[in-house]
C-alpha positions as CSV (number, residue, x, y, z in Angstrom):
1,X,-35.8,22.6,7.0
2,X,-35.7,22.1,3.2
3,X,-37.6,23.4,0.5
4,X,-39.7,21.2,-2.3
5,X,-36.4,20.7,-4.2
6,X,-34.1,20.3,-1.6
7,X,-32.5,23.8,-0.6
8,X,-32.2,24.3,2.8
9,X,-34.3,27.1,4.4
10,X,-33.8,30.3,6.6
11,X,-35.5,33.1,8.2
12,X,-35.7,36.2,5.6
13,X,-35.4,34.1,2.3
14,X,-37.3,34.6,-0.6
15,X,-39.8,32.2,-1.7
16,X,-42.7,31.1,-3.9
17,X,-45.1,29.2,-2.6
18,X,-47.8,27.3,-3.8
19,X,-51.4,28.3,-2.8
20,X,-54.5,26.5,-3.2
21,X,-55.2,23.3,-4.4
22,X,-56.0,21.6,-7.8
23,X,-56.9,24.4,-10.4
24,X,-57.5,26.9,-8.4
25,X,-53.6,26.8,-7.6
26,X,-51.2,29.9,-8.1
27,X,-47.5,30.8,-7.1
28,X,-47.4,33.5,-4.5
29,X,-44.0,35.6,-3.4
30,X,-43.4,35.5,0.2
31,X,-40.5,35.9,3.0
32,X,-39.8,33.1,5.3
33,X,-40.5,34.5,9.2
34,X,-40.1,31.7,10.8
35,X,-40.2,27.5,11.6
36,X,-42.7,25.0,13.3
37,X,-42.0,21.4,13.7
38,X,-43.3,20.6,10.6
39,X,-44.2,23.6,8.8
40,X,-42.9,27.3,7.4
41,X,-43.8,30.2,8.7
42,X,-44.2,33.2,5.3
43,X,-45.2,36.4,5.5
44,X,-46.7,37.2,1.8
45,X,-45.6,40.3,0.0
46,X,-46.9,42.4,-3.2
47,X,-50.5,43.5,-2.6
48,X,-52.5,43.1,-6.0
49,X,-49.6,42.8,-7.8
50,X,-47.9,39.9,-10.1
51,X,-44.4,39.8,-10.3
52,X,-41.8,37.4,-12.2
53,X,-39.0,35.6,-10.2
54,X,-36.4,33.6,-11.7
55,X,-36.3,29.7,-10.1
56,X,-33.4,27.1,-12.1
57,X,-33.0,29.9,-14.9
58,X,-36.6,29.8,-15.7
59,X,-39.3,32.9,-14.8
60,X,-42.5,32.3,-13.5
61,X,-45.2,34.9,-12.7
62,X,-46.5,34.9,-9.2
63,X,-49.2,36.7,-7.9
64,X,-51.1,38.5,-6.5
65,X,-51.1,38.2,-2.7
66,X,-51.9,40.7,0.2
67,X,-49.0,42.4,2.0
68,X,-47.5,40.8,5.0
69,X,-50.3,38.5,5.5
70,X,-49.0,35.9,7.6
71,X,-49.4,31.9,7.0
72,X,-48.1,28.5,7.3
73,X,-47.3,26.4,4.7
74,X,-46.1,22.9,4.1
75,X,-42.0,22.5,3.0
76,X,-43.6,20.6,0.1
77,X,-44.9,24.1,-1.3
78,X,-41.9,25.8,-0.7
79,X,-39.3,26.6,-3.0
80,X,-36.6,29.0,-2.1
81,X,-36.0,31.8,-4.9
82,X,-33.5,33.9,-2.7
83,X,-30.9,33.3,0.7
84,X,-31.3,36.3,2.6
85,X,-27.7,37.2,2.8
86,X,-27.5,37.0,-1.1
């Protein structure tokens, strides 16, 4: 499965994720657990806690999610910060 810009996906990468809608809308770190048919499976990290990841040589603050909180989210609010063998 890919990610919103095209990298391909894995079990333990690193990801930001996009959650909410409209302006209620943040980036939130997470850790991919997992695959559906049509959706990925995260597990959030960082309890009350912004951090900055670097995505295309730009950084962008996420934050703040709930530890290990698992979800599903569409690949279209995906994007992949980290392969987990990296």
């Amino acid at each position: 499965m890919k990610d919103a810009i095209g990298k391909e996906l894995s079990v333990g990468d690193e990801i930001v994720y996009v959650d909410g809608n409209g302006r209620g809308s943040s980036l939130n770190p997470a850790i991919v657990d997992g695959f559906t048919p049509k959706m990925v499976k995260i597990l959030t990290v960082h309890e009350g806690s912004y951090m900055s990841v670097k995505v295309d040589g730009k950084y962008i603050r996420v934050g703040p999610v709930k530890p290990f909180y698992p979800a599903t989210v569409t690949p279209a609010k995906v994007i992949k910060v980290k392969h987990s063998g990296e």
